[in-house]
C-alpha positions in Angstrom: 130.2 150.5 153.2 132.1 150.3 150.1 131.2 149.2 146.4 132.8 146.1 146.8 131.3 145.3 150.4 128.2 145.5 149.0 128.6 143.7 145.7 130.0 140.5 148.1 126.9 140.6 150.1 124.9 140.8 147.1 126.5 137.9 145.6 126.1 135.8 149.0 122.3 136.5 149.3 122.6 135.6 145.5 123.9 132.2 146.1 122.1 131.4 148.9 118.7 132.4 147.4 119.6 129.9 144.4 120.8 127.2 147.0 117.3 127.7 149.1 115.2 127.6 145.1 117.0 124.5 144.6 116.8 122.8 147.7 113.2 123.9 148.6 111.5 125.1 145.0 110.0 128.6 144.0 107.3 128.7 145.6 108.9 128.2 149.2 109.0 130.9 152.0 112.3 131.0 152.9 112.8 131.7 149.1 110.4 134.5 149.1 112.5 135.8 152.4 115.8 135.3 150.9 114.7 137.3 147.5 113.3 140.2 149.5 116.8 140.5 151.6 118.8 140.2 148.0 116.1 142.8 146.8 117.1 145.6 149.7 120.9 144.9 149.0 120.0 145.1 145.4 118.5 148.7 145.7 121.0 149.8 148.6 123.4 149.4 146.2 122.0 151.3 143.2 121.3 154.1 145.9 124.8 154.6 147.1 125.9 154.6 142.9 123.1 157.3 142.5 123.7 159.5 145.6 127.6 159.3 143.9 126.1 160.6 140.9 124.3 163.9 142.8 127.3 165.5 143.8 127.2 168.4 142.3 130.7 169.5 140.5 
């Protein structure tokens, strides 16, 4: 998946995670949920920038 794949799913689970905080409040599930899925994109993301970084040269 490219960089810019992963930076549109990113801001999706973004904007759905604020859409669920505002509709339901902080301290809903479904906002916990949705914040743990934009966690995992979150970190996917950074892992495919580092593995970029390993290659050795």
């Amino acid at each position: 998946m490219g960089n810019d794949d992963h930076r549109d799913r990113i801001e999706q689970a973004r904007q759905e995670l604020n859409r669920l905080a505002l509709e339901f409040g902080m301290q809903d599930i479904r906002v916990l949920r949705q914040s743990v899925k934009l966690d995992a994109l979150l970190n996917e993301y950074t892992d495919c920038l580092t593995d970029k970084d390993d290659v050795p040269y």
